[in-house]
MARLUMMAR-615255 format. One record per atom (N, C-alpha, C): residue number from 0; residue in three letters; x, y, z. Coordinates in steps of 0.2 Angstrom, whole numbers, plus 5000, padded with zeros to 4 digits. Atoms other than C-alpha are relative to their C-alpha. Layout:
N
   n res   c1   c2   c3
 NUM ALA    X    Y    Z
...
This chain:
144
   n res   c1   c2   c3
   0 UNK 4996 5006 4998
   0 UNK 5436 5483 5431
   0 UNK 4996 4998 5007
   1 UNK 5003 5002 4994
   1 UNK 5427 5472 5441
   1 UNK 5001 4993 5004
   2 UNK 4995 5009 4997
   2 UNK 5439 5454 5444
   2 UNK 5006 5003 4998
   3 UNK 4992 4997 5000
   3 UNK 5457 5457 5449
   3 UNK 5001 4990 5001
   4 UNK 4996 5006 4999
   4 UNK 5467 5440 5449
   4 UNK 5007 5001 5002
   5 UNK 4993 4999 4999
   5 UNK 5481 5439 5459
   5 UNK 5003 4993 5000
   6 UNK 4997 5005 4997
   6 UNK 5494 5424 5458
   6 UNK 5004 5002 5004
   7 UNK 4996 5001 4994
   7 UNK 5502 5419 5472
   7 UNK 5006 4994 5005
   8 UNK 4997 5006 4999
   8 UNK 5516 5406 5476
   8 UNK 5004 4997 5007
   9 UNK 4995 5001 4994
   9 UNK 5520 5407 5493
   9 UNK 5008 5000 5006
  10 UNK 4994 5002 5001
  10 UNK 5537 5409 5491
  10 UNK 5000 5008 5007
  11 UNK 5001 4994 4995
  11 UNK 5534 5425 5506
  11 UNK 5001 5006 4998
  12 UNK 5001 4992 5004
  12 UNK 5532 5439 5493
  12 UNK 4995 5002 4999
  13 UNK 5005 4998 5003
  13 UNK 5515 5438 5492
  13 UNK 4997 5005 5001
  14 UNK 5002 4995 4997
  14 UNK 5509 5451 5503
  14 UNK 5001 5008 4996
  15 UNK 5000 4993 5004
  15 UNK 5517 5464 5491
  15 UNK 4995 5001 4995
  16 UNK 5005 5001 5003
  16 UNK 5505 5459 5479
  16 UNK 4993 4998 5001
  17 UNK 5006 5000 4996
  17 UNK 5491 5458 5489
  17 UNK 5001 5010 4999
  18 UNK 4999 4994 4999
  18 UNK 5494 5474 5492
  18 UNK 4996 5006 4994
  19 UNK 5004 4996 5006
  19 UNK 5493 5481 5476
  19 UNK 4994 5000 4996
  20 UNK 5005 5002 5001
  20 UNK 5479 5472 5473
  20 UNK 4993 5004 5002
  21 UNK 5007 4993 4997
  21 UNK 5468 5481 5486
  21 UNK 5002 5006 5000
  22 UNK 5002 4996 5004
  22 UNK 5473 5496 5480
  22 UNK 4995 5003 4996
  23 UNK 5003 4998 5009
  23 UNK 5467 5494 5462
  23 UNK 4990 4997 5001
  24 UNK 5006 5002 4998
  24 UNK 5452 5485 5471
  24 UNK 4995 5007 5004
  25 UNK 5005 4992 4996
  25 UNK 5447 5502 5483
  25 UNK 4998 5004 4995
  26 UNK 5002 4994 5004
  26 UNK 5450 5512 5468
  26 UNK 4992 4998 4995
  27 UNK 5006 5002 5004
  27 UNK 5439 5502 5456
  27 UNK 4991 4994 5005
  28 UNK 5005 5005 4995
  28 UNK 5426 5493 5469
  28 UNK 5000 4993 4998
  29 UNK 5001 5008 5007
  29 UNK 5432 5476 5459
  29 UNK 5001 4994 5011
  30 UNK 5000 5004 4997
  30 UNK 5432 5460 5467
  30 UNK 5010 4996 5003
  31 UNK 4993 5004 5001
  31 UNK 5449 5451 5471
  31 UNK 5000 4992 5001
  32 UNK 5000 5006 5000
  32 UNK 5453 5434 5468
  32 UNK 5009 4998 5001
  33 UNK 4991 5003 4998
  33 UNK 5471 5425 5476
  33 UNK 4998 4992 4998
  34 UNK 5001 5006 5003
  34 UNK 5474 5410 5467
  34 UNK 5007 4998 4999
  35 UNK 4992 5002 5001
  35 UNK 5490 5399 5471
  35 UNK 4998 4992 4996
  36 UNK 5001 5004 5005
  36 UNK 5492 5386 5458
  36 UNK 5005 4993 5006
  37 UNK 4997 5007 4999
  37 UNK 5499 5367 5467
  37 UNK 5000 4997 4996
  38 UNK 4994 5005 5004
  38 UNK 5510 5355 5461
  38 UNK 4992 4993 4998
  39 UNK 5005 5005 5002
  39 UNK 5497 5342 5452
  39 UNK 5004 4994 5004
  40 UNK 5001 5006 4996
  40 UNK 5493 5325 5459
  40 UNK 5004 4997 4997
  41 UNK 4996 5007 5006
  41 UNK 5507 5311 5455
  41 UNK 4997 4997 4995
  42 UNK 5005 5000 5006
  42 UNK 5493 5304 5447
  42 UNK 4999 5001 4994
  43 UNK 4998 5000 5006
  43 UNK 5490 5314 5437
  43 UNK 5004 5002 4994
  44 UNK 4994 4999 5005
  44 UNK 5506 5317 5429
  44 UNK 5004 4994 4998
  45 UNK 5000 5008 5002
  45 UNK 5507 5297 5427
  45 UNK 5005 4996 5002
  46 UNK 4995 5003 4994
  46 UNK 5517 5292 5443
  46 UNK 4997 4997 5004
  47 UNK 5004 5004 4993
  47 UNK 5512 5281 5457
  47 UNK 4999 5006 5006
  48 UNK 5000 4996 4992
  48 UNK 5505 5292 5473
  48 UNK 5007 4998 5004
  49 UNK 4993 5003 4996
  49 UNK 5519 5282 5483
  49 UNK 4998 4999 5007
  50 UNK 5001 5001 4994
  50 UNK 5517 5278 5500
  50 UNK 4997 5006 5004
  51 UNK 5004 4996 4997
  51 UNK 5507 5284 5512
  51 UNK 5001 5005 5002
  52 UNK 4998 4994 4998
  52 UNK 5516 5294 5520
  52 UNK 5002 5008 4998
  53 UNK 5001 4993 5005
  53 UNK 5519 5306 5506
  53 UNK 4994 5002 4998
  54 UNK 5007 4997 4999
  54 UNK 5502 5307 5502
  54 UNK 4998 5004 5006
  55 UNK 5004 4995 4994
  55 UNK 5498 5312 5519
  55 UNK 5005 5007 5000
  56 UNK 4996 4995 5001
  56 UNK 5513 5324 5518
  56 UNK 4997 5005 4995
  57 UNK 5003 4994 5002
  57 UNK 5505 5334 5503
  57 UNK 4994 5000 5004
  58 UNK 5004 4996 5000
  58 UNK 5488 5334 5509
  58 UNK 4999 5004 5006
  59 UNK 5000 4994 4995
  59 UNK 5495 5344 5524
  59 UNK 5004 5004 4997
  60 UNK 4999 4994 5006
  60 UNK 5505 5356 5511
  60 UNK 4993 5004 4998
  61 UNK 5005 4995 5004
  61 UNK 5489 5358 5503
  61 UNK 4996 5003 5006
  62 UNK 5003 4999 4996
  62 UNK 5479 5360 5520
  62 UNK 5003 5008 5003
  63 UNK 4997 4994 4995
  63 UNK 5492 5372 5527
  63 UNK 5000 5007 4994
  64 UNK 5002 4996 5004
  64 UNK 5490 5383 5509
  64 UNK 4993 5002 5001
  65 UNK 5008 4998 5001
  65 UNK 5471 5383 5509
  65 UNK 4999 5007 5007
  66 UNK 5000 4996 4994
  66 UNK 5474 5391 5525
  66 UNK 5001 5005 5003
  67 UNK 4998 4996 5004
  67 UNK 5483 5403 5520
  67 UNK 4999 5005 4996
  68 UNK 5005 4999 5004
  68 UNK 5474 5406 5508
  68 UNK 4994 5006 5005
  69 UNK 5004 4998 4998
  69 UNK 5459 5410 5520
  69 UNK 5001 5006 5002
  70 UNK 5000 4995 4998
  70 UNK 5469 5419 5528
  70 UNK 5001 5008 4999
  71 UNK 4999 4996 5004
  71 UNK 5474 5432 5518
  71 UNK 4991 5004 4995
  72 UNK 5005 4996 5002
  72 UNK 5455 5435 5510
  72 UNK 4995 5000 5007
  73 UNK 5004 4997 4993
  73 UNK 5448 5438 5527
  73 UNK 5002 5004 5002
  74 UNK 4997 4994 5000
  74 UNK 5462 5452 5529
  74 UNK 4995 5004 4997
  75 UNK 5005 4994 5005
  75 UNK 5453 5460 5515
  75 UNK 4994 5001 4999
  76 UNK 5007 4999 4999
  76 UNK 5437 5457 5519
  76 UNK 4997 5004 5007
  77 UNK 5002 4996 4995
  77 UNK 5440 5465 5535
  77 UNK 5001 5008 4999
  78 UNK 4999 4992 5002
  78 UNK 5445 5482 5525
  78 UNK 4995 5002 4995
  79 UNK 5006 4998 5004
  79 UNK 5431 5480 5515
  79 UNK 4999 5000 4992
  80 UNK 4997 5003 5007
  80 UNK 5437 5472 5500
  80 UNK 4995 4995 4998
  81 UNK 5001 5008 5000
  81 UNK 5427 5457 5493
  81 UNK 5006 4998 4997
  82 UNK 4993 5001 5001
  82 UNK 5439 5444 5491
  82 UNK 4999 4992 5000
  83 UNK 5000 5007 4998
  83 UNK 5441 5424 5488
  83 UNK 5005 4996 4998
  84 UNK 4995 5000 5000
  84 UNK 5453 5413 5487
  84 UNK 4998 4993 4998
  85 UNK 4999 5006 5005
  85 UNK 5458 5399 5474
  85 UNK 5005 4995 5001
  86 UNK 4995 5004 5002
  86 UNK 5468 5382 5476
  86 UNK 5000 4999 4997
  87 UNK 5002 5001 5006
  87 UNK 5470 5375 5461
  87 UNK 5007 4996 4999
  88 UNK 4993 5002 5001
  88 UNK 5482 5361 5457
  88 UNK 5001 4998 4993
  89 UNK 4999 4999 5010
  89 UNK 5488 5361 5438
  89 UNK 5005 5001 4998
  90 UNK 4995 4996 5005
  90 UNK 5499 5368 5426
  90 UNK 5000 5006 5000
  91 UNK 5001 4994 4999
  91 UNK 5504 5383 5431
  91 UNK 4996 5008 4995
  92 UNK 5002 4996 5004
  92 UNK 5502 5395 5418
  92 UNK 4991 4998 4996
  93 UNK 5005 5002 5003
  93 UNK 5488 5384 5410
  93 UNK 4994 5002 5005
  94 UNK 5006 5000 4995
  94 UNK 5477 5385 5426
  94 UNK 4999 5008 5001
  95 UNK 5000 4994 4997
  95 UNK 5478 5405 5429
  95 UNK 4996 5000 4993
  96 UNK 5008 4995 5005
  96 UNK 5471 5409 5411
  96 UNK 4995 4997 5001
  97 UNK 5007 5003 5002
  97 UNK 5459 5395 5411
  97 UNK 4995 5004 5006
  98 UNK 5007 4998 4996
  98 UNK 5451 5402 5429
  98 UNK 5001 5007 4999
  99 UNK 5001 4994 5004
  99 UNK 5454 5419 5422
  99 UNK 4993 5001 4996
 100 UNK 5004 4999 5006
 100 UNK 5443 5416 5409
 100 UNK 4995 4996 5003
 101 UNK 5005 5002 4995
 101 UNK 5430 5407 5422
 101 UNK 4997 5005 5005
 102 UNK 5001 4995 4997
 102 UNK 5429 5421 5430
 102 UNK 5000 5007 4999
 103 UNK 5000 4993 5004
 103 UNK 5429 5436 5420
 103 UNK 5005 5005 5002
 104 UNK 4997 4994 4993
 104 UNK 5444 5443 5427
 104 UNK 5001 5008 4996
 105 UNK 5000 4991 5002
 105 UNK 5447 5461 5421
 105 UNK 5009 5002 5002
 106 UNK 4994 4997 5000
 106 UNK 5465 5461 5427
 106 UNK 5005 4994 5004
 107 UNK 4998 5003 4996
 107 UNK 5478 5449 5432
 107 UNK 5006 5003 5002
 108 UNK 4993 4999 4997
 108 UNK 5494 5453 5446
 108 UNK 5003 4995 5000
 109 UNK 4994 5003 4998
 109 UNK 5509 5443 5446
 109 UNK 5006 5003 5002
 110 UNK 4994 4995 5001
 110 UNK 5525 5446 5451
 110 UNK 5006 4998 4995
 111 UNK 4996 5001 5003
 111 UNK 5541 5444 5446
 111 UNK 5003 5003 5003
 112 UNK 4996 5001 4995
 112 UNK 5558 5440 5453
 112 UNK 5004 4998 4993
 113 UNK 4993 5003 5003
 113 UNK 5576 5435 5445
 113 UNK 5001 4994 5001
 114 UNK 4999 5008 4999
 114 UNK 5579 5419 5443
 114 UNK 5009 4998 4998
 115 UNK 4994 5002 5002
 115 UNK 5597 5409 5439
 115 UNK 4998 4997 4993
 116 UNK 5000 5002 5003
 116 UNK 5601 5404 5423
 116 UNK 4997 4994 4997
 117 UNK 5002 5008 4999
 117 UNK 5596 5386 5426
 117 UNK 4994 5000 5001
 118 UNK 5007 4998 4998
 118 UNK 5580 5390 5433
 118 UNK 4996 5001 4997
 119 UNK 5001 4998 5005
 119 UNK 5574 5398 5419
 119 UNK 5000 4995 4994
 120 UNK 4998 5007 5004
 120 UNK 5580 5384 5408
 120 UNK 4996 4995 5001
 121 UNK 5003 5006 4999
 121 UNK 5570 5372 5416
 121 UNK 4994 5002 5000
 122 UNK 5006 4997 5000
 122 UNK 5555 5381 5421
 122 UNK 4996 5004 4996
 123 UNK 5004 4995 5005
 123 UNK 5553 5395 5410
 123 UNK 4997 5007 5007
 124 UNK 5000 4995 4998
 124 UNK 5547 5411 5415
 124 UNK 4992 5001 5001
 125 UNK 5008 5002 4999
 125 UNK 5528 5410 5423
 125 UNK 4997 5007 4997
 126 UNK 5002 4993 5002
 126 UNK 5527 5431 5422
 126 UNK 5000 5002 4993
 127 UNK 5001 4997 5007
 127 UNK 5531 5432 5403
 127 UNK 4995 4994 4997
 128 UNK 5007 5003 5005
 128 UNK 5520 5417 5397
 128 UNK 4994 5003 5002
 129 UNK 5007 4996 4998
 129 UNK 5506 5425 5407
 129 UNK 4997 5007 4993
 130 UNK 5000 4993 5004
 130 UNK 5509 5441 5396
 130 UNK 5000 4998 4991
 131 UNK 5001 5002 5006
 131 UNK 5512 5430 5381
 131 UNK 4992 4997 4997
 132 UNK 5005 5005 5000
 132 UNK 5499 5417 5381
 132 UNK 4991 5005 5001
 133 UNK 5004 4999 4999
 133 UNK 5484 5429 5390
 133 UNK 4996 5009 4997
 134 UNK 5002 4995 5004
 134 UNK 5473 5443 5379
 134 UNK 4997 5002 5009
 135 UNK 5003 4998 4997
 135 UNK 5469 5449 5398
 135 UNK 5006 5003 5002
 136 UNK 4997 4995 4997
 136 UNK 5478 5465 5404
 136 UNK 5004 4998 5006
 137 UNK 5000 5002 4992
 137 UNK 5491 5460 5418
 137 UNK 5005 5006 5000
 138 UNK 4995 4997 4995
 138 UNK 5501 5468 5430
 138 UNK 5007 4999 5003
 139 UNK 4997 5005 4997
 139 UNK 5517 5462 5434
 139 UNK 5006 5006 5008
 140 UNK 4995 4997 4993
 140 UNK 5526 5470 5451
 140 UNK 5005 4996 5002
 141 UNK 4993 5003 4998
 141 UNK 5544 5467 5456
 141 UNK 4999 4996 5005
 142 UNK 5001 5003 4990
 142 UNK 5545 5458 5471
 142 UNK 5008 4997 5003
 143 UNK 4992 5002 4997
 143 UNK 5566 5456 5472
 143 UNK 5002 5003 5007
């Protein structure tokens, strides 16, 4: 095992799966990759961007993510991990296998959490299509 993928969605749980990440990483010398998936451009989901002001509104979401980002593979890079970090704005599910498969991962982490009834109805459930949809080994750790 030499690529770990972790997703991660900022939602303030990611740290658990960081975690187990460098683990699996000390054990097997692998690399890690953190990769949070953003909400695609209005564009291209066939809306008008909108006023400027919301543009500028995301691309300080995204600036304050990438940053985060950093922050997080400099952690592990100071424990001796390699380690690098993906923004990546898409379709959720569709973006992780595709950079999976860009990068020869060997193993992806997600979590998984309980959602409401509703929730699930609308979104679907990103940890089981992972498991559906991807012939690559994952991992899914609770994070409630």
């Amino acid at each position: 095992m030499k690529n770990i993928l972790v997703a991660i969605d900022f939602k303030g749980n990611e740290q658990l799966l960081i975690d187990k990440a460098y683990e699996f990483a000390k054990a097997f010398d692998a690399k890690i990759w953190l990769i949070h998936i953003a909400a695609p451009n209005p564009d291209y989901v066939g809306y008008e961007a909108g006023p400027q002001f919301i543009r500028d509104n995301r691309a300080t979401q995204l600036r304050k993510e990438h940053k985060l980002l950093e922050s997080y593979t400099n952690n592990l890079k100071e424990k001796d991990v390699d380690s690098e970090g993906l923004l990546v704005q898409g379709a959720t599910i569709e973006m992780i296998l595709e950079e999976s498969k860009k990068l020869n991962i060997d193993l992806i982490i997600a979590g998984h959490s309980e959602r409401s009834f509703l929730y699930k109805a609308i979104f679907g459930r990103v940890t089981r299509k992972i498991i559906k949809e991807s012939d690559i080994p994952t991992l899914i750790v609770p994070i409630d």
